[in-house]
C-alpha positions, 0 to 999 in steps of 0.5 A, spaced: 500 500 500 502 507 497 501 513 501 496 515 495 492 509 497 490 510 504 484 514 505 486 522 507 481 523 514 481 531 513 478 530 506 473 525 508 470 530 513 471 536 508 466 532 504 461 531 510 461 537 512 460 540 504 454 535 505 451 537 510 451 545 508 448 541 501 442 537 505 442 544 509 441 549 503 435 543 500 431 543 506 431 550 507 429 551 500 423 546 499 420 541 502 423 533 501 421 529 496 419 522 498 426 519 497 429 524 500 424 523 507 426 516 506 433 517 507 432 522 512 428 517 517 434 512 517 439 517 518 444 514 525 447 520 529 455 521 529 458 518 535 463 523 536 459 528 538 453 527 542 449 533 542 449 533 534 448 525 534 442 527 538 440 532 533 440 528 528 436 523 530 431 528 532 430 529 525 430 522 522 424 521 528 421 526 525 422 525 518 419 517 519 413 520 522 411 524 517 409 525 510 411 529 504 404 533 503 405 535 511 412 537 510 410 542 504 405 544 509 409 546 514 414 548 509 411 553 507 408 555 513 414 556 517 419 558 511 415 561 505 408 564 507 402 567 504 406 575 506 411 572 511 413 565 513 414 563 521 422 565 519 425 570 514 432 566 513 435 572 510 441 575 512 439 583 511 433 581 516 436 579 522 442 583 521 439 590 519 431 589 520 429 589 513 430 584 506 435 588 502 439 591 505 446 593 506 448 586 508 445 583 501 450 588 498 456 587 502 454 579 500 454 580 491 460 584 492 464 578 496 460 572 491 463 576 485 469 575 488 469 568 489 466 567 482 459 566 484 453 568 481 445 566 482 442 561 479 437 565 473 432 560 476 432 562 483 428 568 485 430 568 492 435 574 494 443 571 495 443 573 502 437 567 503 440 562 508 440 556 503 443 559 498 449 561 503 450 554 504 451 552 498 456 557 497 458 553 504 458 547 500 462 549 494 467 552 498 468 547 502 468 541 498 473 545 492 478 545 499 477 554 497 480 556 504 476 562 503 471 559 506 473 560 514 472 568 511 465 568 508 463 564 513 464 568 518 463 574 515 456 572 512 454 566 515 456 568 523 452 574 525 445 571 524 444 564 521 445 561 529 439 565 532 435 565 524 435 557 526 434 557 533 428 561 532 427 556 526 427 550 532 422 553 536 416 551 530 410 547 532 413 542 526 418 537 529 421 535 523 422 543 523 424 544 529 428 538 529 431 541 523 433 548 527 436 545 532 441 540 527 443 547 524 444 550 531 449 546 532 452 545 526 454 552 525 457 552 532 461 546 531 464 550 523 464 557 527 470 554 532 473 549 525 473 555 521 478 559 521 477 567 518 485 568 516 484 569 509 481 576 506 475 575 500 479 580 495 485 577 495 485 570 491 488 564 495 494 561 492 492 554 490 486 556 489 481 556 482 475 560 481 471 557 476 466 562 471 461 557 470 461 555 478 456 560 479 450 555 477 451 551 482 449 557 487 441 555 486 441 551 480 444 544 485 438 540 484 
């Protein structure tokens, strides 16, 4: 066996992380598919954190325990509604009060940076939580060292108190699901390093133009 066959751990948990922003990103911005729930119900938690490892077996209970017709319900309840939903998981509006406000601006100034850019697709504001965990997910998995920086920059400030307010839903499977996030965001704040400035490219690293389409487009 050469070095090159032995599994790299950092890299195995790079890609665990970028999952669970991806599965974070999609549940956050529609409601599950049936295949989907059905994964989610059989999911173990992680032996090595155990609040975490509560959390998510919170969140497989709920999703075996429900249905895809009252999930799009509550979805849209608790994340969309008629004018507003139960939670606006935007960060404009735990940041400043209102939806496209200067932390918006700040955001597509730092996603030009990176070489992202929205989905023509997608109709939601940059600034919703969804789509900056998919940015999560593109950062982390291209191994983009600027990730430590947008995150705490854009993701730190407000997303913990958005999905704890998000944990206080009358939908367990919703409430399982801010509690999860709640804890996973503590868990990258103190991982995550912000020790690289947005504007100055990091050596080692590549940004690719047509990148942009997976913010939004990743389904």
């Amino acid at each position: 066996m050469t070095t090159h066959d032995i599994p790299d751990s950092r890299t195995e948990e790079a890609d665990l992380r970028a999952g669970i922003y991806a599965l974070l990103a999609a549940l956050l911005r529609e409601p599950p598919s049936e295949a989907l729930r059905q994964w989610l119900g059989g999911l173990e938690g992680e032996p090595d954190d155990i609040r975490l490892s509560q959390a998510w077996s919170r969140l497989a209970a709920a999703a075996a325990d429900s249905d895809v017709e009252r999930l799009e319900r509550a979805h849209f309840r608790h994340l969309i509604g008629v004018i507003q939903g139960d939670v606006l998981p935007y960060a404009s509006y735990y940041r400043e009060g209102g939806l496209m406000e200067a932390s918006l601006v700040a955001l597509r100034r730092d996603l030009k940076t990176l070489g992202i850019q929205r989905s023509a697709d997608v109709s939601e504001p940059e600034d919703h939580l969804a789509a900056m965990c998919e940015v999560m997910a593109m950062l982390i998995g291209q191994n983009d060292q600027r990730a430590g920086s947008f995150f705490h920059r854009h993701l730190a400030p407000w997303a913990n108190r958005c999905m704890h307010d998000l944990a206080r839903v009358d939908t367990p499977f919703y409430a399982a699901l801010g509690e999860l996030a709640t804890l996973f965001f503590q868990r990258e704040s103190a991982i995550l390093i912000d020790n690289t400035t947005l504007g100055t490219p990091v050596p080692g690293t590549s940004v690719h133009e047509d990148r942009g389409q997976a913010l939004g487009a990743g389904e």
